[in-house]
Structure formats: structure tokens, C-alpha cells
N, C-alpha and C positions, 0 to 999 in steps of 0.2 A: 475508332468508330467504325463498326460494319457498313460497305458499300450498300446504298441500296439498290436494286435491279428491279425493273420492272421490264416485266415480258407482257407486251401486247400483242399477240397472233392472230392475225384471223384471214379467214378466206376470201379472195376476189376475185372475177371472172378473168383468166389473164389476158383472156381471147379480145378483148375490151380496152386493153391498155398500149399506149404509144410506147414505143423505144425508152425515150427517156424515164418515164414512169417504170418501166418493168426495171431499168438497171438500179432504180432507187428499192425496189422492194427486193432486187435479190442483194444490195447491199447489206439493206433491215434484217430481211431474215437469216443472211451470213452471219451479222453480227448474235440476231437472236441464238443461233445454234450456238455459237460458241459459249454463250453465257449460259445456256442449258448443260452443255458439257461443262462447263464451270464449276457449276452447281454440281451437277452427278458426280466431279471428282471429288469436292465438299464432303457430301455424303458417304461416298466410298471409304474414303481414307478413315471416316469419324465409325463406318459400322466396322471396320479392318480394326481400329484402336481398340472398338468395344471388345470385339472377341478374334478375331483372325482372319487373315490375308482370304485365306481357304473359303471363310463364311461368306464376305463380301462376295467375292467370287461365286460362289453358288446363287445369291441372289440374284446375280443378274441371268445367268444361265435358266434358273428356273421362275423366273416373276418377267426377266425382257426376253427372253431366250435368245438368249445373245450366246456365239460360238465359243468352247473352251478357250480356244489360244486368245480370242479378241477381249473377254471379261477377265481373265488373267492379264492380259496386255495393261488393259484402263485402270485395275485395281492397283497393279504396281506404280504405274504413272501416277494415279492418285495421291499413295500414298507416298514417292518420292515428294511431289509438288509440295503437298503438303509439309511434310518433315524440314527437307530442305532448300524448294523455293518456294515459298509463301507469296514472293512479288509477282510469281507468275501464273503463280493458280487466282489472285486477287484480277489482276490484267485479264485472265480468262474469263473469271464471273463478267468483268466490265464491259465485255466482247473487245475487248483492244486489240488481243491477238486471237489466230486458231490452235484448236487443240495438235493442230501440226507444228505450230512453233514450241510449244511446249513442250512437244516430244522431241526437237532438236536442244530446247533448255535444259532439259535433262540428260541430253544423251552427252553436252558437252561445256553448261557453263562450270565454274569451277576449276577444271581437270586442271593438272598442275601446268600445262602448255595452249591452258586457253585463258581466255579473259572471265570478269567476273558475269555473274547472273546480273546484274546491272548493265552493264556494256552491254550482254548480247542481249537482254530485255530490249534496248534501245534501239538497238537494230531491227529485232524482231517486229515492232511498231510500223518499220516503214519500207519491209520489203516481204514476199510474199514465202511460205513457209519453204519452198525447195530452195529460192535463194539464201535464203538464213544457214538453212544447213549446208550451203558451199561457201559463204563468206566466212562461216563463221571457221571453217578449216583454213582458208587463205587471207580473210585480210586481218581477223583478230588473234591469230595468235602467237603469244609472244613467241620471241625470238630468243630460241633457246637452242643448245643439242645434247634434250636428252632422249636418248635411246631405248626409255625404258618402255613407253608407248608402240613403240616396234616390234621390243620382244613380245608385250602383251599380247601384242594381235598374231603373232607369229604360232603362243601358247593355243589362244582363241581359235587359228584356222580351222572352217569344217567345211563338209559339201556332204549334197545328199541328192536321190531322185525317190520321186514319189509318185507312181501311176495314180492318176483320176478315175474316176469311176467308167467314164467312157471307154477306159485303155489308152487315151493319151495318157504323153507323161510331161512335170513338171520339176526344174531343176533347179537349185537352189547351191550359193558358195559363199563363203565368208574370208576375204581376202586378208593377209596385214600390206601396208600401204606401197610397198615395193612387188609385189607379187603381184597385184591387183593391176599396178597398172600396167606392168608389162602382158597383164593376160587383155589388158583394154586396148594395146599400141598392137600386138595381134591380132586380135580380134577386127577391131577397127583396118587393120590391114587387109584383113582378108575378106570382108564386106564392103569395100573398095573395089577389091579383083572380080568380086563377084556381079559390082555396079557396072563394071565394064564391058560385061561380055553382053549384059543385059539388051534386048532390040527396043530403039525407039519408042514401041508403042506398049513397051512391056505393063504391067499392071500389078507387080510385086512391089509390096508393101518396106518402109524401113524395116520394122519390127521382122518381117518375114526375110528378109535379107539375113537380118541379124540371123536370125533360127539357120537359115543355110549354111553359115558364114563357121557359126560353132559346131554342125556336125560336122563337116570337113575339117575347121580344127581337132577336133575331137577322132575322129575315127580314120582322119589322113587319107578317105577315100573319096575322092573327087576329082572333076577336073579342072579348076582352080587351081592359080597359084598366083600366091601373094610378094611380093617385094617384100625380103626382112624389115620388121619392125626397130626399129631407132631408139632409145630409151636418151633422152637427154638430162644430163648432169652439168649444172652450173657450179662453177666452183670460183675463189676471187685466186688471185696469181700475186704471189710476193715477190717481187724481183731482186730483192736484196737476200733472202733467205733460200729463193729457187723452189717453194715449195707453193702448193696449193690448200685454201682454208675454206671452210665451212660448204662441204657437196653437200648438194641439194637438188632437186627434182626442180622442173619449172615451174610446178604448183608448191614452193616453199619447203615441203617435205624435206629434213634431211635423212641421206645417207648414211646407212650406217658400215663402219669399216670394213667389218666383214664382209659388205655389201660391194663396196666401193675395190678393194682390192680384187674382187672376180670381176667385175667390170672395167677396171680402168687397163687390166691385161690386153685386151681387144682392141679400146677404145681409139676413134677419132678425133685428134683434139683440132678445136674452133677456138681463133684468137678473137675477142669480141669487139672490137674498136670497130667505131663507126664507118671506118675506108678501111678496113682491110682490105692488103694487096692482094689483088688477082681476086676476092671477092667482090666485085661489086655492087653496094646496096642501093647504089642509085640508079635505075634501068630506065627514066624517063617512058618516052615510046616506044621505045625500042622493040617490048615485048608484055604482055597482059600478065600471063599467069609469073604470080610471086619466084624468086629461085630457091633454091634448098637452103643456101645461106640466109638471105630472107625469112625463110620461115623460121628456121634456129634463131636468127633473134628475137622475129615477131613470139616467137615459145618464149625465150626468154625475157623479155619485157611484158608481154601482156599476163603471162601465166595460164593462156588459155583462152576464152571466151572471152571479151570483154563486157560482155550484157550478163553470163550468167554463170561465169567460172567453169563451164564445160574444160573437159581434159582437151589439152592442143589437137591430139592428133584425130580429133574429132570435130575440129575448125577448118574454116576457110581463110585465107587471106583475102580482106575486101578493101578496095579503093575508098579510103574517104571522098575524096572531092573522084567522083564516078568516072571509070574507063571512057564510059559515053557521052562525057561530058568534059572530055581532055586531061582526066585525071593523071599525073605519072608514075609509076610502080616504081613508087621509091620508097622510102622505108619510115619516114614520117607521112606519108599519105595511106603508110595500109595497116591494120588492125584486126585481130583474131576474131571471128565472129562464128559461131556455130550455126548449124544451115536452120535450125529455127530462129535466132536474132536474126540473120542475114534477111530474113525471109521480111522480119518488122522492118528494116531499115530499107529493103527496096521495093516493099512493098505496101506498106502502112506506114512511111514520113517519120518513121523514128531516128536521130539524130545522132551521131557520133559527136562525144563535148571529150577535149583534152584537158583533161584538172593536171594540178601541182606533180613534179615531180615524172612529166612525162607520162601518167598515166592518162588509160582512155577508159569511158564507160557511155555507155546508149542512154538515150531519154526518150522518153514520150512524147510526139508532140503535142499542142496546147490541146488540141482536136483528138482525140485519140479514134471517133471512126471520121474520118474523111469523106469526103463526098468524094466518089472515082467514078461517076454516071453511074453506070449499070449495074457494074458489080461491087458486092455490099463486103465489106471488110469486117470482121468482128477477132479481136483483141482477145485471147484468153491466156491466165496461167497455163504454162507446158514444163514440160521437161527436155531441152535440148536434148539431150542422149535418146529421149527415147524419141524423139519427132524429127533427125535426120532428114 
């Protein structure tokens, strides 16, 4: 039986409306958009059937005048959704999800090292489309080591620059999963060095840090300089056999050998038990900020962010139970947090909860805007990486 959809739109003076009424109408019209995109994949996919990928394509260029790369983008979406997830182009007409979850549906249910369109449909339903596309790299997929995913993106690697019409210019790379992140544990190091030299009252932006951070990378001419970057490899320890099984990166990722034998030449190895000797993970008062050891496990146990799968070295270690409230920097009281979660949890009442299995994740509280007197808090999707 076809859904039915019924789109009701219309205009209201918004200038006129309280708080709670305007977040009910931008939920409405959220929802409406998505079922409009729903529908426009519908049609695509069915004029693409009639005659070619190319014709649809031209439709919308010359009837929406929509941009080459973005009317190629939607027609192929279409027409995968179509072909191959039917559940998730039906979920879009119903506005359940956005055409952002869809395009992480396609970019990865199925693959032979992830779960099915079913699983990640369910996900998609109940977290917002950038977290879908980080969970669905770390917490659904199965648990495999195949290395053919590796090579692919290795095949895949590209980069390019492309001057604007202004004469800026804008740069673009397509990493495979080992390169990418050590160009991230760089990077992220060296817009660190650059946070530090920065005065008090400075007025440079994340995003702008970042820009500073990769020409110096990049051109080696600056005067910055960054603490080498750390690339952590978890590996389990057989003591009977003396050997180590299944490396992998803190975000799940395995290692592949080729990979691992250039890397474990160098390597520091970290015994991981809870009291390692002469490590300390329990520093009560003694001292606020987390130690190095500390942070290698917090990497290794949280895999990052715990609100939003952000890469480690792009985290903070935060006090559950607060510094300023007697917290002690030990290693069940602290939790990886990216400085946009960290920002919800001390500043908008968002919650650290421990589930099963030692893991932590953030919640909203019941209130999501608070009353804080004067200044007004408002809650939005972000991007931790890019809101540092």
C-alpha cells in the first residue's frame, strides 16, 4: 500500500510567535522538507528509469536550475535509494529521516563491514544526520579484519585546489583511513601550537586557526611549532604465545600490516591495566589536567568523543563529577568530550550517563533550554570538528 503524505504549508508572521510555537513550526517544516525531498527522489529515479541518468539530470538544471555537481549528486541518490533502499527513500517521503541520513544510508548500509539498511535505518530515526554518519563507522560495524576497504580508499585517494572567482582559493582531499588520520593528529597538533601563542583577547576564529594551522603544515614556513603527533594502536597481548592480535586504531579501525610493521619499528608500547606501575590513573587532587597515560586510555576506552565520535585528538578530558565541585582526575571520573559537547555539558546541563560495559554517552537534559537569568542558551546540531 502506498504512504499517504499530505503537505500542508503555509505562511505565518513569525515576528508574532513565542519560542515554543516557532520550534514546533521549524520541526513541521523540517519534517515537510524532507518529504518534499522524498518525493523529488521518487520522481527522479522514475524519469532516470524512463530514459537516462543524464535526462533527469538536465531537468533539474534547466526547469530548478539547480548546479551540475548538486542535480547529478540527487539523481544518483535517487536512483540508488530507489534500486537498493526502498526502506529509506519510503522513511524520507514519511519525513522520519533527512535527505542527510539518506545519503549516509547509502554511502554505507550494506558494505560488507557494515550492518544492514535496517539497522542503520533504526539508528538513523533517533540521532541527527552527522551523528549517524560517525556511529555508523564506530558503533555498527561488524567486527571483521578485512583489509580490502583499506586498499579501496588507498585506490580512491585524490586531492585538488581550485581558485574562486574572487582569487581565493579552496582545497579539497580524499583520504583512506590510516592517512587521514594521521594528516587529522597533525593538523590538530599544530592548531594547538598555534592556540597557544594566541593573546588573551585574540579574536581568531576555530575554522581560521585551522586555515593557519595547514598552511604551515603545508608550506613548513612559520613560526609555529608543534609537539609530534602520536598515532595510537590498540592491540590485545597473548601471553602464552608472546604475540599481539587484532591492531586497530582507537576509533575501531584495523591496521593493516603493511601499516603496522612501519609503525610498530618506532613504537611506544603502553601496558593497559588499570594500576599500571609507575603509571598512575588515579591522581585524586593532586592535579586538574588529565596525564598522557590518562589520556591513552581515555583514547582507548572512549574511542573519541563520547557525545559525538569526534577523533581523540580533537578531545578534551572532562571531570564527570566537576574539578569545581571536588571532582578527582581519576580515570573513572573523566570522559572524552570534544570542546563543542564539553561546551553542552558545562554549559546547557547536558549529562554524562555510564551504560553497560563501561561505556559513557551525553544526554540532554529534560529541559533542553534552561532558564540561566540573562543569557539565553539555544541548543543546535554542530559539527564538533568544525566548532572547536
Amino acid at each position: 500500500m502506498e504512504p499517504e503524505v499530505a503537505l500542508c504549508v503555509f505562511r505565518e508572521n513569525v515576528g508574532e510567535l513565542s519560542t515554543e510555537v516557532l520550534d514546533d513550526r521549524i520541526e513541521e517544516l523540517g519534517r515537510a522538507r524532507s518529504q518534499i525531498e522524498g518525493l523529488l527522489a521518487e520522481a527522479l529515479a522514475e524519469r532516470a528509469a524512463q530514459s537516462t541518468r543524464r535526462a533527469a539530470t538536465g531537468v533539474l538544471r534547466e526547469r530548478v536550475l539547480e548546479s551540475a555537481g548538486r542535480a547529478s549528486s540527487d539523481v544518483k541518490l535517487a536512483v540508488s535509494l530507489s534500486e537498493d533502499f526502498p526502506a529509506t527513500l519510503e522513511a524520507l517521503i514519511a519525513g522520519e529521516i533527512t535527505s542527510g541520513h539518506a545519503r549516509v544510508i547509502d554511502r554505507v548500509a550494506g558494505k560488507p563491514d557494515y550492518r544492514s539498511e535496517e539497522v542503520v535505518l533504526g539508528d538513523a530515526k533517533a540521532v541527527p544526520a552527522d551523528l549517524l554518519s560517525r556511529y555508523a563507522l564506530r558503533r555498527e560495524r561488524v567486527e571483521v579484519r578485512d583489509y580490502t576497504k583499506y586498499q579501496q580508499q588507498r585506490l580512491d585517494r585524490r586531492g585538488f585546489m581550485a581558485q574562486e572567482p574572487d582569487g581565493s582559493w579552496m582545497m579539497f582531499a580524499h583520504f583512506d583511513y590510516m592517512a587521514g588520520r594521521r594528516v587529522s593528529m597533525a593538523w590538530a597538533k599544530m592548531a594547538e601550537a598555534f592556540r597557544r601563542e594566541e593573546k588573551p583577547d585574540s579574536k581568531v576564529t576555530y575554522l581560521q586557526r585551522n586555515a593557519d594551522a595547514l598552511v604551515q603544515l603545508i608550506t613548513r614556513d612559520g613560526p609555529q611549532r608543534a609537539a609530534p603527533a602520536s598515532l595510537l594502536i590498540i592491540s590485545e597481548y597473548d601471553s602464552a604465545s608472546g604475540e599481539f592480535g587484532q591492531p586497530r586504531l582507537d576509533d575501531g579501525q584495523p591496521v593493516p600490516p603493511e601499516e603496522l610493521a612501519r609503525l610498530v619499528a618506532d613504537a611506544d608500547v603502553y601496558a593497559a591495566f588499570a594500576d599500571a606501575d609507575g603509571q598512575p590513573l588515579w591522581l585524586g587532587r593532586s592535579q586538574r589536567s588529565a596525564s598522557l597515560t590518562q589520556r591513552i586510555m581515555l583514547a582507548a576506552r572512549d574511542g573519541g568523543c563520547v557525545g559525538c565520535k569526534a577523533p581523540s585528538e580533537r578531545c578534551e578530558a572532562h571531570h564527570i563529577q566537576h574539578w569545581s565541585d571536588n571532582g578527582p582526575t581519576d580515570i573513572d571520573n573523566l570522559a572524552m568530550l570534544c570542546p563543542g559537547c564539553h561546551h553542552l555539558v558545562h554549559d546547557c546541563n547536558w549529562q554524562i550517563c555510564r551504560e553497560p560495559l563501561g561505556r559513557y554517552r551525553i544526554k540532554a537534559p529534560p529541559d533542553p533550554f534552561p532558564d540561566y537569568g540573562t543569557t539565553t542558551y539555544k541548543l543546535v546540531q554542530h559539527s564538533p570538528v568544525l566548532r572547536n
